[in-house]
N, C-alpha and C positions, 0 to 999 in steps of 0.2 A: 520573646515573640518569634514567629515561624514568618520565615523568608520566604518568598515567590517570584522567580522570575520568569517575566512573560515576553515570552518570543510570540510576536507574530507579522505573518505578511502583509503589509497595507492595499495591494494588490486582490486579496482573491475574493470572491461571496463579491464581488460588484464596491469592494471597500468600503463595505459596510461595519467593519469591525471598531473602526477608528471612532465612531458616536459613540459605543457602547462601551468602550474605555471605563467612563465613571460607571459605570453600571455593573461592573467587573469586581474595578477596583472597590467600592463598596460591600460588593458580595464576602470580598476577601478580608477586608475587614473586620468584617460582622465574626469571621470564623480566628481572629487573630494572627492574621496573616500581616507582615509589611510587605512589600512589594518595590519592585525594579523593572518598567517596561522597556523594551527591546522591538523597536522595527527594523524588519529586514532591508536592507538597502541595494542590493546585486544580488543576481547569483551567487548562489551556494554562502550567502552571506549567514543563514540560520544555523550552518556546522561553526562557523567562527563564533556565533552567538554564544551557542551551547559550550564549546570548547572552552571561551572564557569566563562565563558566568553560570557553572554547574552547581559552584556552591552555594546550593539552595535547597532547602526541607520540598522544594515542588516546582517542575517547569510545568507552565503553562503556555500551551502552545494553539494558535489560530491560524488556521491557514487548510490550504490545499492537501494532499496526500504528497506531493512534490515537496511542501512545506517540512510535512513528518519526517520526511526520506533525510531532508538535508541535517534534520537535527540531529538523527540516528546516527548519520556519517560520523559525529563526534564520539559516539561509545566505545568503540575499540580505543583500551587502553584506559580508559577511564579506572580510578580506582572505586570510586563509589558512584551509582548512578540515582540519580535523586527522582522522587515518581513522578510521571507524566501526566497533566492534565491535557484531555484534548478536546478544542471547539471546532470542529471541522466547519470550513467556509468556502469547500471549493466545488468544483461543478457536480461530481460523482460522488469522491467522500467513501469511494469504498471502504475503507481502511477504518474510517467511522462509523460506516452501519454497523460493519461486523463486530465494532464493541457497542454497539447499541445507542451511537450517538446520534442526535438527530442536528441540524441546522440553526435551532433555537436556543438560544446562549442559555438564558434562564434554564431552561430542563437540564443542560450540561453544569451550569453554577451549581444546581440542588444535590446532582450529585457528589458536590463535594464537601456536603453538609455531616453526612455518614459514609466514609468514601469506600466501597468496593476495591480494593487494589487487587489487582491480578498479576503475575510477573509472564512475558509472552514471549517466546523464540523471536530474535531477528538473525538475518542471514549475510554472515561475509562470501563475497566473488569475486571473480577476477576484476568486474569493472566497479567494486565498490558495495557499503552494506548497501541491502534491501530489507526491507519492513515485512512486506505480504505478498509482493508477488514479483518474479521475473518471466519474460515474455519475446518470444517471436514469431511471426507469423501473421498470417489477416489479420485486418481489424487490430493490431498490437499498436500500431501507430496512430491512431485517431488521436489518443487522449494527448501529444505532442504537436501533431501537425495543426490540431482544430489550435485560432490564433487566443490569445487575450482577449483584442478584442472582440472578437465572434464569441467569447462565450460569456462575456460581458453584457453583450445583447441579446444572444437567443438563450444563455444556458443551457443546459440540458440537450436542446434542440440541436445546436451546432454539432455535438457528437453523433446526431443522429441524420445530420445532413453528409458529413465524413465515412458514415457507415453505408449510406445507400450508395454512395461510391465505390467502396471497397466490395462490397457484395459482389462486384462482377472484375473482380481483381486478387483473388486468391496464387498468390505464392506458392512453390513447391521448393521448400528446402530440404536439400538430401542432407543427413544427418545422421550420426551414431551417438546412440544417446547410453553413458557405461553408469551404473552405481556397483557398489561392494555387491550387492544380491544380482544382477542381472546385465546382460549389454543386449540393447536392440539396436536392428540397423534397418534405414529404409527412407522415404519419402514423406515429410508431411506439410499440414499447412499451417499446424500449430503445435505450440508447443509450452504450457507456461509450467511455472517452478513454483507453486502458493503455497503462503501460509497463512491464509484467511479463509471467511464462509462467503465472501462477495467480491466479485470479480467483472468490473468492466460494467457494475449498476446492476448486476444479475446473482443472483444468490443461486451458487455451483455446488458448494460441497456443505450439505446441511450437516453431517458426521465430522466437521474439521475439527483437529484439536490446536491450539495454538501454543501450548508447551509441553509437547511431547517430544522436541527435541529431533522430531523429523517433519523433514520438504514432503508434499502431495506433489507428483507429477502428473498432468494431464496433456495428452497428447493427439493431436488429431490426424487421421493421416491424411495425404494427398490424394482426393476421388475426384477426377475430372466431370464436371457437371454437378457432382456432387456433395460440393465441398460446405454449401449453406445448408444441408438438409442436416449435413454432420453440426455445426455450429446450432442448429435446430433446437435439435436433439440433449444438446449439453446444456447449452446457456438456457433453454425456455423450457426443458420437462425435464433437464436435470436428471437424464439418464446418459447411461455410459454401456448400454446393450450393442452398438450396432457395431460391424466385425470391422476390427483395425484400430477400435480407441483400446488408447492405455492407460491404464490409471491405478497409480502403486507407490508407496512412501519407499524414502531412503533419508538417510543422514546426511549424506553428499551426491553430487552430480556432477558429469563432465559430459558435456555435449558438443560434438568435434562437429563444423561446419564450416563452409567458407562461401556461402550465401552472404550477399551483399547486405542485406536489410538487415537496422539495428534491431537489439536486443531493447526493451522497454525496463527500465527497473523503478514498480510503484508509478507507473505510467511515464517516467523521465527518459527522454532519447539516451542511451549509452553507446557501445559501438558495437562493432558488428566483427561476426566468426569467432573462435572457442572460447563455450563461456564454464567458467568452473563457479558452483557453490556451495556450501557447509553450513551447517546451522552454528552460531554463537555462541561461546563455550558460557557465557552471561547473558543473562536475561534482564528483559527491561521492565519495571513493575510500571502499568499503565491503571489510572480510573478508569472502570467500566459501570456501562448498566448492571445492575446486578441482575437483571433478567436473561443478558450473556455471559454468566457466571458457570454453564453450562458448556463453552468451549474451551473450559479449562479442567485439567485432571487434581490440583490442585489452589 
């Protein structure tokens, strides 16, 4: 028999996951699975999860993009990483569109009937791994400061009550941003480090690869008056024409600042001032839609 252990939050999707337990457990069944479920209980309780209970043919994981982050935190050092099933349940789910997951458990179950595995870059930094994206700058803070429960109640909506705040709140953090190929230096109001095709509920980089073993850096710079026309531009026509954006791959990244505002890793508040990241010298094989079988080179 084939083992599964299932990490998940009881917390996110409105905790809704918790009914569909047997609906799960039967699915996996069906495919010769036993099973071992796992709720999170504290903070960062889903890296201990994982750390003691890897030995398993499949984690199965439910939960937020914060959820994924925690489990991840256990891979460094791991000797064998067993493949990831994901049911994403949290407000955004970036990290789940971009494998083509949708909210509906059943559509993610089916996948694992004939499963797709993909193996996909994650990233060690100085404040810990990250999944798909690290971030400073406007609008990096929403997906932290918007509470449980406000997004328990309005979903989706909450983060967009936090954003018409921030619209008239843009940051200017002075920064020199080095990789092996280049060093820029100057003023911006953003700054994120991806390694996905959706970012923040908006789909940015349609071209991303997610195992090519390099960071996207995208950067926006500081235009006084001008700084939402620039966010405009990127997140809603997903262009990178207008003078002062950057946007160019590396393996590693050092971004020297001492701007007070934290750094976001996979939407999770981390700290603030110089952050270093490097992609994973091990990849993690995750189930995907096979219709995003397309963001991988192999």
């Amino acid at each position: 028999m084939k083992q599964c252990n299932i990490i998940y939050n009881p917390d996110s999707g409105r905790g809704t996951f918790k009914s569909e337990i047997h609906r799960v457990t039967n699915h996996l069944e069906s495919l010769g699975y036993t099973w071992n479920i796992y709720p999170t209980k504290y903070p960062k309780h889903a890296t201990k999860l994982m750390h003691d209970h890897n030995d398993a043919d499949m984690i199965l994981v439910s939960g937020g993009d914060g959820t994924m982050n925690e489990v991840l935190q256990a891979v460094p050092g791991m000797k064998t990483i067993p493949v990831i099933a994901y049911i994403p349940r949290g407000t955004a789910n970036d990290f789940g569109k971009t494998l083509g997951l949708s909210k509906n458990i059943q559509s993610n179950l089916n996948l694992l009937n004939t499963p797709t595995i993909k193996k996909k870059d994650i990233v060690e930094s100085s404040f810990g791994v990250f999944n798909y994206i690290a971030a400073i700058g406007n609008y990096v803070d929403i997906s932290y400061k918007t509470t449980k429960k406000m997004k328990k109640i309005w979903g989706f909506l909450a983060y967009i009550f936090f954003g018409i705040k921030a619209f008239f709140t843009a940051p200017m953090i002075q920064a020199t941003i080095e990789t092996p190929e280049q060093s820029i230096q100057g003023r911006y109001s953003l700054i994120l480090i991806v390694n996905s095709e959706s970012v923040g509920g908006f789909t940015i980089l349609k071209d991303a690869k997610l195992d090519d073993q390099l960071l996207e850096l995208v950067v926006l710079p500081y235009v006084p008056l001008l700084n939402n026309v620039y966010f405009a531009f990127v997140f809603l026509f997903k262009s990178f024409n207008l003078p002062g954006i950057k946007r160019f791959k590396t393996s590693k990244v050092k971004v020297t600042t001492d701007h007070n505002r934290p750094w976001s890793l996979d939407g999770e508040v981390a700290q603030s001032g110089t952050f270093e990241a490097s992609v994973y010298s091990t990849q993690v094989p995750f189930v995907i839609d096979p219709k995003k079988a397309s963001l991988f080179n192999e």
